[in-house]
C-alpha positions as CSV (number, residue, x, y, z in Angstrom):
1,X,-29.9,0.2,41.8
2,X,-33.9,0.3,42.4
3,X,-32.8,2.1,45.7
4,X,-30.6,4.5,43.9
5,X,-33.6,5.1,41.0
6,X,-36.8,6.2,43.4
7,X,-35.9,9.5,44.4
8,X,-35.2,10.5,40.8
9,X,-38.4,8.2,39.5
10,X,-40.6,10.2,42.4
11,X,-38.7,13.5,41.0
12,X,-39.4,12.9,37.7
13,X,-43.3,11.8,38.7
14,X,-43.8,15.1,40.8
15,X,-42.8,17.2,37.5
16,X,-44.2,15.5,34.6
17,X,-47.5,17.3,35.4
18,X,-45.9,20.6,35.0
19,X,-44.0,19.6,31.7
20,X,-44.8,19.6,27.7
21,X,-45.0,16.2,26.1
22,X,-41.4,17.1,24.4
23,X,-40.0,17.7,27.6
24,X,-41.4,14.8,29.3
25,X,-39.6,12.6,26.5
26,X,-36.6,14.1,27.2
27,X,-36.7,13.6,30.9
28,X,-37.9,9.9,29.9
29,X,-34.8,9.0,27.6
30,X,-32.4,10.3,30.3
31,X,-34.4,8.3,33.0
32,X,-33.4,5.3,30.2
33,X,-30.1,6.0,29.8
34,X,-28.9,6.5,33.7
35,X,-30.8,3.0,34.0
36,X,-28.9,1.3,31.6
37,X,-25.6,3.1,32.7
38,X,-26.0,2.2,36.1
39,X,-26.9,-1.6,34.9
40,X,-23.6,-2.4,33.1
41,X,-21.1,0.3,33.9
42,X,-19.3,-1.8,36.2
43,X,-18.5,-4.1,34.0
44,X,-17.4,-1.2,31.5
45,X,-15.2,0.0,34.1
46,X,-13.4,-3.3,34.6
47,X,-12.9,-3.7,30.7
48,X,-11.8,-0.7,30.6
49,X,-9.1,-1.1,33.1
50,X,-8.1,-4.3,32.0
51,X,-7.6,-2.5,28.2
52,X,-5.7,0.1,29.6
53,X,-3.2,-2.1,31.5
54,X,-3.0,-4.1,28.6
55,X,-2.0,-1.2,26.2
56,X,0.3,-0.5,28.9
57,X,2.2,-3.9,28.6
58,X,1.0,-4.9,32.1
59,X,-0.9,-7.9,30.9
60,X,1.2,-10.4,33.3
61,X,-0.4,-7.8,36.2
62,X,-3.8,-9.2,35.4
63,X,-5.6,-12.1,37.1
64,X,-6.5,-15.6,36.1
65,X,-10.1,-14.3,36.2
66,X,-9.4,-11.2,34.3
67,X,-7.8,-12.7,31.4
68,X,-11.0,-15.5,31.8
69,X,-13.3,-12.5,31.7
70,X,-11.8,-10.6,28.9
71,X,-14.0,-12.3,26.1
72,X,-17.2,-12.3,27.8
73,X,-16.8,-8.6,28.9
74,X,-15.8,-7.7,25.3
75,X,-19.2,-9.7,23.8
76,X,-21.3,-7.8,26.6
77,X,-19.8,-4.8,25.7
78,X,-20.8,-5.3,21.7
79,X,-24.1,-6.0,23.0
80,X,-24.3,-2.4,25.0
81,X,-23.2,-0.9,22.0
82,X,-26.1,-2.5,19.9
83,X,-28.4,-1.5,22.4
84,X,-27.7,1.8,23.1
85,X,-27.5,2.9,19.2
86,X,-30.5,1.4,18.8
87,X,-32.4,3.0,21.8
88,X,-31.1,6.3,21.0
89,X,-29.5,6.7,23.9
90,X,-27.4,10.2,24.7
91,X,-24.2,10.6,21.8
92,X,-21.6,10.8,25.0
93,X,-22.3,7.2,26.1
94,X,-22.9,5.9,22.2
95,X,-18.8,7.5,22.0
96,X,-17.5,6.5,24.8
97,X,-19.3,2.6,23.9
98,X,-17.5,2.6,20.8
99,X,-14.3,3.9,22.0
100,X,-13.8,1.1,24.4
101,X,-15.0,-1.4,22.0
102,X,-12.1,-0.8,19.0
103,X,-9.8,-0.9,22.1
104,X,-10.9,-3.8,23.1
105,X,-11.0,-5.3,19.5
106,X,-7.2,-5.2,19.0
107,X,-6.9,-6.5,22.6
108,X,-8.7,-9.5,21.7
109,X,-8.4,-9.7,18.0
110,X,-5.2,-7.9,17.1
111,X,-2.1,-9.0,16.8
112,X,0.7,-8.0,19.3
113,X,4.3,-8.5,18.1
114,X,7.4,-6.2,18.0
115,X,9.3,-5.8,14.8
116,X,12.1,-8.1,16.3
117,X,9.3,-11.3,16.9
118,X,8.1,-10.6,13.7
119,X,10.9,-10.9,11.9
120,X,12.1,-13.9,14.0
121,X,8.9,-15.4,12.7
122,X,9.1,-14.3,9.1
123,X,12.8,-15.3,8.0
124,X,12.5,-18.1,11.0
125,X,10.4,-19.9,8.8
126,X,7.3,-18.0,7.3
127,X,8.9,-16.8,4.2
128,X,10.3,-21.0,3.4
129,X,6.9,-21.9,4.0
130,X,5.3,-19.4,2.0
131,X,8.0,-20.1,-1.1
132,X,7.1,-23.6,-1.0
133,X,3.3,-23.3,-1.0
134,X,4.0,-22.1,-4.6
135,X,6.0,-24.3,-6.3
136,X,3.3,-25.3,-8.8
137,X,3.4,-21.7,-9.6
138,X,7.4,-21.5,-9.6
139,X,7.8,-24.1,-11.7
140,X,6.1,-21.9,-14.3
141,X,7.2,-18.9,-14.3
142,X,11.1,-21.4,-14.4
143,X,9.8,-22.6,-17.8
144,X,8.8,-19.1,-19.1
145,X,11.8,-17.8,-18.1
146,X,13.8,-20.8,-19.8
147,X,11.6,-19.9,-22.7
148,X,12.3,-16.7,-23.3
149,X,15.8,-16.9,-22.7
150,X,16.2,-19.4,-25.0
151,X,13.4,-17.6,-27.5
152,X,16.2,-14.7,-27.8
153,X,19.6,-16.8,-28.0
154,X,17.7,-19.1,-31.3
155,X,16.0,-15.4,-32.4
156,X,19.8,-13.6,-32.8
157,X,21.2,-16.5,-34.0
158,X,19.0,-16.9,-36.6
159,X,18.9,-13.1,-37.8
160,X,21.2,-11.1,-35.9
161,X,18.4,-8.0,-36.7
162,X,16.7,-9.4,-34.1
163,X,19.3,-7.8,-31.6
164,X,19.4,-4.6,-31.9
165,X,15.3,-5.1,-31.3
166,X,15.7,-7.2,-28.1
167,X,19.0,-5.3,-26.7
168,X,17.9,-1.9,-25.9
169,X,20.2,0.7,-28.1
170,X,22.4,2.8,-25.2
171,X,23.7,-0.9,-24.8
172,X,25.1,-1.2,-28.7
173,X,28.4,0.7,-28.5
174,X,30.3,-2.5,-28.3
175,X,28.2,-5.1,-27.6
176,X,27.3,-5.8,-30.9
177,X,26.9,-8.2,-33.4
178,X,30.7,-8.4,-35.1
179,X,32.4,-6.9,-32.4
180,X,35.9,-8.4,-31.5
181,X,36.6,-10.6,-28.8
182,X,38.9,-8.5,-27.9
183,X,36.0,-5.5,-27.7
184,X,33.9,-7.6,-25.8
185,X,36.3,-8.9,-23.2
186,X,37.2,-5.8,-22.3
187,X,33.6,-4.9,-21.0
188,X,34.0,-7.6,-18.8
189,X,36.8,-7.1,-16.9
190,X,39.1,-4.1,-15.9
191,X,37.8,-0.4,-15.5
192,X,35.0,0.8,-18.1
193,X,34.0,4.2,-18.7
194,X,30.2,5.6,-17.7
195,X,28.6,4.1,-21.0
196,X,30.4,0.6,-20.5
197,X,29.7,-1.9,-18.0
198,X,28.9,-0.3,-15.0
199,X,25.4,1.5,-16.7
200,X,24.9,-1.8,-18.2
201,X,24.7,-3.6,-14.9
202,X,22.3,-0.8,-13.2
203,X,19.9,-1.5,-15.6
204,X,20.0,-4.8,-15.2
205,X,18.7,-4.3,-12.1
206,X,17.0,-1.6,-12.0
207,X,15.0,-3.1,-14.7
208,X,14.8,-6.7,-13.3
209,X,13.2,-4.6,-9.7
210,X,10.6,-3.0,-12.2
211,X,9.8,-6.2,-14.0
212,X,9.7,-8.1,-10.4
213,X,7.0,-5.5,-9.3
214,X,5.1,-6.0,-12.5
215,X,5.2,-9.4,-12.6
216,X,3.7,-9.4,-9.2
217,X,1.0,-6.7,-9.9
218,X,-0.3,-8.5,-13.3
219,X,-1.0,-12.0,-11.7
220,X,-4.8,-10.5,-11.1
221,X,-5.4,-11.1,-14.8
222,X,-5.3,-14.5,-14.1
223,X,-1.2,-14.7,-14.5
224,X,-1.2,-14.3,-18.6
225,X,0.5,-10.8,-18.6
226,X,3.1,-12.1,-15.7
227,X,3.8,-15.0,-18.1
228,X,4.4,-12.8,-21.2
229,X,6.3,-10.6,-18.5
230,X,8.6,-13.0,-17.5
231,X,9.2,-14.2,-21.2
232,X,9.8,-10.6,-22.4
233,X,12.4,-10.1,-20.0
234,X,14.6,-12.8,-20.5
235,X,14.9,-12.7,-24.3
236,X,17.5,-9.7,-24.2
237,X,19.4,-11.2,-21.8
238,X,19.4,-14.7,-24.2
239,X,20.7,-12.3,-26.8
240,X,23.3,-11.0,-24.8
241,X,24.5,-14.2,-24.3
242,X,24.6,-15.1,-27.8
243,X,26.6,-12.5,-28.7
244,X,29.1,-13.2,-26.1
245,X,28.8,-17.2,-26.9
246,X,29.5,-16.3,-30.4
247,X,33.1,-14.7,-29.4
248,X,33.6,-17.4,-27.1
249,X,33.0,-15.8,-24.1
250,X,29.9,-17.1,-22.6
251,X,31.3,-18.7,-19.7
252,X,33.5,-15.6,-18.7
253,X,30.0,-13.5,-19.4
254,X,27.6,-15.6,-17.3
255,X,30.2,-15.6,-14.8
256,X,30.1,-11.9,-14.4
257,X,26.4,-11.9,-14.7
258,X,26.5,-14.3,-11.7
259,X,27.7,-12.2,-9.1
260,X,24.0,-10.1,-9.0
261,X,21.9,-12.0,-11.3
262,X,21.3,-15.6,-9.7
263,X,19.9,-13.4,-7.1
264,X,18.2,-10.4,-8.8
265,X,16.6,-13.8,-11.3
266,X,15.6,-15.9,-8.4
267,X,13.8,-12.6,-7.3
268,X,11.8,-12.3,-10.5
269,X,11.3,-16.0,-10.2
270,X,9.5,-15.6,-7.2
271,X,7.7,-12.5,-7.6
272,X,6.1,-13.8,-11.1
273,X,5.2,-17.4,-9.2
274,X,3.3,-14.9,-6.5
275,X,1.7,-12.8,-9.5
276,X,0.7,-16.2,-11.1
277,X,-0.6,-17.3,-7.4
278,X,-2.9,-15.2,-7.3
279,X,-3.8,-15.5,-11.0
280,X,-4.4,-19.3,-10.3
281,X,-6.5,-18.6,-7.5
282,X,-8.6,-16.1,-9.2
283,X,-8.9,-18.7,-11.9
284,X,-9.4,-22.3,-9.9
285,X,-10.3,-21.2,-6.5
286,X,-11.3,-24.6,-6.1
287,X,-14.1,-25.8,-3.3
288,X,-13.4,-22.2,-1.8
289,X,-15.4,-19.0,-2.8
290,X,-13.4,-16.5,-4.4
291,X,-12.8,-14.2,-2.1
292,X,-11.5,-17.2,0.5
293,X,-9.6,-18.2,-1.8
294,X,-8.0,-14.7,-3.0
295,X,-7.4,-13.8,0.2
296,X,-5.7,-16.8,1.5
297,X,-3.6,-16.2,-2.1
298,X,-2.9,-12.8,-0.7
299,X,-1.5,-13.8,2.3
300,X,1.3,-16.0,0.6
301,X,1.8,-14.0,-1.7
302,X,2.6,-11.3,0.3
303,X,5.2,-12.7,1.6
304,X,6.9,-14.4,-1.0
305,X,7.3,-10.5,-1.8
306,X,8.5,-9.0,0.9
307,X,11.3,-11.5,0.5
308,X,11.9,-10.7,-2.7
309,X,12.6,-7.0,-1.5
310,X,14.7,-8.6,0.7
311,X,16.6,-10.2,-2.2
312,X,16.6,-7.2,-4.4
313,X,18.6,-5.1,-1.7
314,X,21.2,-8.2,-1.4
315,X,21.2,-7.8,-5.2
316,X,22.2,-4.6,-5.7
317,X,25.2,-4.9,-3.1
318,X,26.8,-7.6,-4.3
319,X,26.4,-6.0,-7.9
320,X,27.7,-2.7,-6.4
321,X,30.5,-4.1,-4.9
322,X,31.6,-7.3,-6.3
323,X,31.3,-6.3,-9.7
324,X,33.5,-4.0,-9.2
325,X,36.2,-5.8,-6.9
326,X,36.1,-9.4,-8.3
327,X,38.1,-10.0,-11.2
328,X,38.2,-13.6,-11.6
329,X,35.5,-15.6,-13.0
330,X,36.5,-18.4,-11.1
331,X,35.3,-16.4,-7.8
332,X,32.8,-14.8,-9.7
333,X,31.4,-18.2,-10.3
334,X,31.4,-19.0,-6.6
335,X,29.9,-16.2,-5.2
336,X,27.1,-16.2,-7.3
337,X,26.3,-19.8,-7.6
338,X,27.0,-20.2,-3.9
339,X,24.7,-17.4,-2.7
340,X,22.0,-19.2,-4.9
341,X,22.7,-22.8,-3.0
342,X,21.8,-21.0,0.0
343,X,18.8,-19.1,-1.1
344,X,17.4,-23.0,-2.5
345,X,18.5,-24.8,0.9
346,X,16.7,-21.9,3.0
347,X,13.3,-21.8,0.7
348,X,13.5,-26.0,0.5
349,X,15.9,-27.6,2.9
350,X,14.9,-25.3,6.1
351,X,12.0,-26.3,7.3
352,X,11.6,-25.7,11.3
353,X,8.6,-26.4,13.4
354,X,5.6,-24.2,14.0
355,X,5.7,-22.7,17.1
């Protein structure tokens, strides 16, 4: 390198004389910067190679000592960058520094999966483990569920006023409070017009998705409003099944509520124990700082969620399709109860190793 340097030092020497000091600093800065280039640009060169075959998916094309060197070439390279933004050097190197460093990042950093791996990954295991890492927080959003549920059966029975403020009033045609059983049993099997059964059952889960979401979104206020939530949601539904129990007909009612619901519920279960997840860590991080602890929170969260999108979808098939095809409460019974067995032995009986 010193070989390569003396013409252009002995160049630089024979003009200073006939330069301005501005000039001169110029000429000395470049002097700098081809010195430091010529210094570490071979091992910016073999980064960068190694990078680019990487991004290509030739990774297994790299050498033992390649794949040794990657680390220490990346850490040499942070240090060039450091160096050169702090000397000033020229903005083409400073660019083409930090261009090969966020390359290099997600080479060394990133994470490199295809959809198909990560999906193996998540349902192989990662969203069980994730459910079960809140079940302090599932059992309570279970009892404010319960609650609420309960909260609107005792509410109606008591005064039946209190239904026609908990059921909303496009649901009242029939479904009332002295209606026959003959009136009601008809909305539960057989065809039904536009306002019947079938609008009934799309806002049951159109409104169970929107109160999933919330649920989820309102756990930052350290779970109260998810609570509340939860509770708010599930005293219609207990007045609903009051009104049916008081006609006799709560078994063949829950039955057809089975089909979507122990689904589309177990959803809202789990999306109000995330919300209250992250409410509880906000709340009692613990030993952990906050932000540790929120963001490990996150993390499970998140996935609990994206299962519960998951479940939402399955929801609204089997309430678009075996609503309408399954007559028999017997079967309506064993389709719903039986799709909930296996969405309790996945999140607590499967448990596979980490790979």
């Amino acid at each position: 390198i010193e070989t390569r340097l003396r013409p252009v030092q002995a160049a630089n020497t024979t003009c200073q004389a006939a330069q301005s000091p501005g000039e001169q600093a110029v000429a000395a800065a470049a002097l700098r910067s081809d010195r430091f280039r010529l210094e570490r640009e071979g091992d910016w060169q073999r980064l960068d190679a190694m990078v680019t075959a990487m991004e290509k998916g030739k990774l297994r094309k790299l050498s033992d000592d390649d794949v040794l060197a990657l680390p220490v070439l990346y850490r040499n390279l942070l240090s060039s960058l450091s160096i050169a933004r702090e000397s000033s050097l020229d903005a083409g190197l400073i660019a083409y520094l930090e261009s090969l460093t966020l390359r290099a990042y997600f080479m060394v950093y990133g994470t490199r999966t295809s959809l198909g791996g990560w999906c193996r990954s998540f349902f192989g295991g990662g969203l069980s483990r994730a459910v079960r890492a809140i079940w302090p927080d599932l059992l309570v959003a279970l009892a404010a569920m319960v609650a609420g549920a309960v909260l609107g059966f005792f509410l109606v029975d008591a005064d039946t006023d209190w239904y026609f403020r908990l059921v909303p009033a496009q649901f009242s045609d029939v479904r009332v409070p002295g209606a026959s059983r003959e009136a009601l049993l008809s909305t539960l099997f057989g065809e039904t017009d536009g306002d019947g059964l079938g609008v009934f059952a799309a806002y049951l889960f159109s409104n169970n998705a929107q109160v999933a979401i919330m649920a989820f979104a309102l756990g930052f206020a350290f779970g109260v409003p998810s609570i509340l939530l939860l509770v708010y949601n599930m005293v219609g539904l207990g007045a609903m099944v009051w009104l049916f129990a008081s006609r006799g007909l709560a078994v063949e009612f829950i039955g057809w509520l089975s089909i979507h619901g122990t689904t589309e519920l177990l959803a809202i279960l789990l999306a109000g124990a995330a919300g209250l997840h992250i409410g509880r860590a906000l709340g009692f991080p613990g030993q952990r700082s906050h932000m540790v602890a929120l963001s490990q929170a996150g993390r499970t969260a998140a996935q609990v969620m994206a299962g519960v999108v998951v479940m939402l979808i399955c929801a609204g098939l089997l309430e678009g399709f075996g609503r309408q095809l399954i007559q028999s409460t017997a079967i309506r019974y064993a389709i719903g109860y039986g799709i909930l067995a296996l969405w309790l032995a996945y999140f607590f009986a499967f448990r596979p190793r980490r790979s």
